[in-house]
C-alpha positions as CSV (number, residue, x, y, z in Angstrom):
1,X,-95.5,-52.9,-201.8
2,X,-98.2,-53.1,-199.5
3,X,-96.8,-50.5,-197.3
4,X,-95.8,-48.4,-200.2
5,X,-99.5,-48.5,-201.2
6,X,-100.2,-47.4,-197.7
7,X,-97.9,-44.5,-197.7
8,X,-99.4,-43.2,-201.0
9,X,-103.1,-43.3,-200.5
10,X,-103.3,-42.6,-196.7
11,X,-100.8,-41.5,-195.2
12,X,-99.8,-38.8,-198.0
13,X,-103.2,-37.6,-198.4
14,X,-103.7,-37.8,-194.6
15,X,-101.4,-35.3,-193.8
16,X,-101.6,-32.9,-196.6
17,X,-105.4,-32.8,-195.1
18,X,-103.9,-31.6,-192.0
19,X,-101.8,-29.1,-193.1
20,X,-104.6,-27.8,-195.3
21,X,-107.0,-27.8,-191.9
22,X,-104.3,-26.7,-190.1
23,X,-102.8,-24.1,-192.5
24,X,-99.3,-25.7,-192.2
25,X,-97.8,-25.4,-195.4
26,X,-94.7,-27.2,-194.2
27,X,-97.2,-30.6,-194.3
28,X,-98.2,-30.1,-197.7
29,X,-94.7,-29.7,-198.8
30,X,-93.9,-32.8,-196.6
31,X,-96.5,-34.6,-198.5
32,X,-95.6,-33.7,-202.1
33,X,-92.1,-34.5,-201.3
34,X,-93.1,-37.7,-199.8
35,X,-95.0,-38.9,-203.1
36,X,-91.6,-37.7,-205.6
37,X,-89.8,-39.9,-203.3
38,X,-91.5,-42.9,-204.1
39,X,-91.2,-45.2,-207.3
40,X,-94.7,-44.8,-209.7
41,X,-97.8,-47.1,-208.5
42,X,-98.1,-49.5,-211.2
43,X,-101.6,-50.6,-212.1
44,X,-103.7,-51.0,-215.0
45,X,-104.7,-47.2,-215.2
46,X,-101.2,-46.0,-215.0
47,X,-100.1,-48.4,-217.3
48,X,-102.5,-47.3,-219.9
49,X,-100.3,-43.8,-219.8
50,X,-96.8,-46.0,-219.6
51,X,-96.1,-43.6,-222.6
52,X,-96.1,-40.4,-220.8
53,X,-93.3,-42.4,-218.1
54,X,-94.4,-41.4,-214.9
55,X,-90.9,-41.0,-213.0
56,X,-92.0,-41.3,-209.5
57,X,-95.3,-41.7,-207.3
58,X,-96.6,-38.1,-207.5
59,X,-97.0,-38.3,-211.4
60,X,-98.5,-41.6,-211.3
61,X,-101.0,-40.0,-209.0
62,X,-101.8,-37.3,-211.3
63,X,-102.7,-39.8,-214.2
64,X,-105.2,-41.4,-211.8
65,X,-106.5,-38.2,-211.2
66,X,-106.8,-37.3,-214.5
67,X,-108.2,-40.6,-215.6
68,X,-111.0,-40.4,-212.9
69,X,-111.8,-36.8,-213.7
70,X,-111.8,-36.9,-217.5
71,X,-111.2,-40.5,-219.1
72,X,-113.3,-42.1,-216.8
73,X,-116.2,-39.1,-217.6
74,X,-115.3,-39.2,-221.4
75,X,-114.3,-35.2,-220.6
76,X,-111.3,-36.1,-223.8
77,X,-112.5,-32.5,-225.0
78,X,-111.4,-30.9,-221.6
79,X,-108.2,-32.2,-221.6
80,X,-105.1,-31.5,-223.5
81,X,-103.5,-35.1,-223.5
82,X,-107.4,-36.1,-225.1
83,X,-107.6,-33.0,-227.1
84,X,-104.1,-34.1,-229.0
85,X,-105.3,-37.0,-229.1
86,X,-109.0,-36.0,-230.8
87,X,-107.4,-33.1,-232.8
88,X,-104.4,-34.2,-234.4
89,X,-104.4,-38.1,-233.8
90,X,-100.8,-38.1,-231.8
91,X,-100.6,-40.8,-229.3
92,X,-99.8,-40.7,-225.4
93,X,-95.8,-40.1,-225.3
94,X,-95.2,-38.3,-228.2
95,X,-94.0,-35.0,-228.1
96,X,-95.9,-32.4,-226.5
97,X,-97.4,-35.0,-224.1
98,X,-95.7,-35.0,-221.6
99,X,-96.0,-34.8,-217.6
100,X,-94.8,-31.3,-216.3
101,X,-95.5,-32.3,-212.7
């Protein structure tokens, strides 16, 4: 697991950095494929999404993101899974929330 978490939050973003510096788009899509490869990172901020069933690592990456940039901020207004969730009182999971990445 240790190396797995390695792989994820260094080495993935590591070299999707250098293909961004170094305009090699073949890196980037290295990366991306790297992180669908992998089995979802399970930790207390995923599992608060378990609903939405992140199938591999790159979606699991995306809730962190999206926690950090808008739970984390209380942004729920900005965001569509929070705006369901304000608007219309659905619940992570249900129809219409889920991951399209």
């Amino acid at each position: 697991d240790g190396m797995k978490h390695i792989l994820i939050n260094a080495i993935v973003p590591f070299l999707y950095f250098l293909g961004t510096l170094r305009k090699k788009d073949l890196y980037c899509e290295n990366a991306v494929r790297l992180l669908q490869s992998q089995t979802p990172e399970s930790n207390i901020k995923v599992r608060s999404f378990a609903a939405l069933k992140p199938k591999n690592a790159l979606q699991s990456q995306g809730i962190l993101a999206l926690y950090e940039e808008k739970c984390a901020k209380r942004l729920c207004i900005s965001c569509e899974i929070g705006k369901q969730i304000l608007c219309c009182g659905n619940k992570v999971g249900e129809p219409g929330l889920e991951l399209y990445f």
